[in-house]
Phi, psi and omega in degrees: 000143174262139193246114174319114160220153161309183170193118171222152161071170183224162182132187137006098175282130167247099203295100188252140170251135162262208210248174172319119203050322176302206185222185185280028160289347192273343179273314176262359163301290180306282199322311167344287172330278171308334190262008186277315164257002162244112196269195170066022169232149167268116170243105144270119198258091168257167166277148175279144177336126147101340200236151177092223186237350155289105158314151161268348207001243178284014185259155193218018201195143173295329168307306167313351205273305181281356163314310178294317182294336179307296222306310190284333156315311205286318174309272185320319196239286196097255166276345204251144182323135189188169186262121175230130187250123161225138184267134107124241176317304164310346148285203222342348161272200308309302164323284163325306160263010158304321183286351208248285172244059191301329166316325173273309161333121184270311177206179187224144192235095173237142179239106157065060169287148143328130193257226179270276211299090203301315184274141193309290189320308215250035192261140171287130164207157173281165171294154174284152174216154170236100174260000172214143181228127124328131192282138155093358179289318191291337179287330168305326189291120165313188192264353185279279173018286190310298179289264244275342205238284178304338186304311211221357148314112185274329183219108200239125212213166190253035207250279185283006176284318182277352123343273228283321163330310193281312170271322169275286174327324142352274184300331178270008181263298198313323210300153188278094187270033144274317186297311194304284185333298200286327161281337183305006182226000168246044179301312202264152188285137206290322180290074205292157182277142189056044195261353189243177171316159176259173246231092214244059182235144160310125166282138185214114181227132196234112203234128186292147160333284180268040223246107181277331191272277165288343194017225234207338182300298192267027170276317165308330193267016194255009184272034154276333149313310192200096167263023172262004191279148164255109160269118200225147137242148178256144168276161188081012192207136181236231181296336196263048221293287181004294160261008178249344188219029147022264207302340184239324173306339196279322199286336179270330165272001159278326161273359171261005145298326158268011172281315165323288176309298154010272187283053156233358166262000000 
């Protein structure tokens, strides 16, 4: 399968997966930005099967999912050493494929991951909060708006409403939610993430406070696993880490790029 994707810049190849239903806007909205001042990496953004601009055709399973991402690696990168950063469900396919090629994996990146807990019910998470609002923006909104936007915002401003128009809303329009239903009941991967030796390349794991969807626990327990990570929670941040607190996710990938290049040297 061919996977719809972006490209920008040359160097150090970097894989970003994004989360469950958006597309890779959710990816290159923040990352864009950021890599603007970090030359020498190639980022690549595909869309996942169902999501984007990727067909789903006949995959029914998160396995089928990473069968494309190997397949689209294989393409694209080949052989050569490289980085992946993923959010919320892509951190776990991230995971996966660490447990899959820890050789190649230069380093691993997670925003707001899926934690030891695969299914939602059975996840540690805080109650949703709203700590910062604009007056009269919830009143501005359409009614999707309203369940999408307000649901999981933690700092709802009219600063991250148009980030998330932007990076998000895209991607939850296109997607194929018949195809979604149908991997959705095969989520977990047969190859389970940290199912391999553990995992001793810089790590990077960044998780919101008030992160209502995936939160912030169970993330700790997966760090025995990767003892080289830096696990930060952020205040001010819920699932929408990205766009709420920019600006300090950027000062930590950047330092975990540069721990990568350390060891590559």
């Amino acid at each position: 399968m061919t996977l719809h994707h972006v490209s920008h810049g040359e160097g150090t190849p970097v894989l970003a997966l994004h989360g469950w239903t958006p597309d890779h806007r959710l990816m290159t909205g923040p990352l864009e930005p950021f890599f603007a001042d970090v030359p020498g990496y190639r980022r690549l953004y595909p869309d996942l099967p169902g999501m984007g601009a990727s067909p789903a055709g006949t995959i029914d399973s998160s396995d089928g999912i990473m069968a494309a991402l190997i397949e689209f690696i294989d393409t694209e990168i080949g052989d050569e050493p490289f980085a992946v950063i993923g959010e919320s469900y892509g951190g776990y396919l991230a995971r996966g494929l660490v447990a899959q090629r820890p050789a190649q994996v230069l380093g691993l990146g997670l925003i707001c991951p899926i934690g030891v807990a695969l299914e939602h019910a059975e996840r540690t998470v805080p109650d949703h909060v709203v700590l910062e609002v604009d007056p009269g923006l919830v009143e501005s909104l359409s009614p999707q708006e309203v369940e999408d936007f307000t649901e999981i915002a933690v700092i709802q401003t009219a600063e991250t409403l148009q980030q998330y128009r932007a990076d998000v809303m895209p991607g939850l329009d296109a997607a194929d939610t018949e195809a979604m239903e149908r991997i959705r009941k095969n989520w977990a991967l047969t190859v389970a993430p940290e199912s391999g030796p553990v995992y001793e390349r810089p790590t990077l794991v960044l998780c919101g406070r008030q992160d209502s969807i995936t939160g912030y626990a169970d993330q700790y327990a997966l760090l025995p696993h990767y003892p080289r990570a830096t696990y930060a929670v952020l205040d001010r941040a819920g699932h929408n880490l990205q766009i709420e607190q920019a600006g300090l996710m950027g000062v930590l990938l950047r330092d975990w790029l540069e721990r990568i290049a350390r060891e590559a040297n």
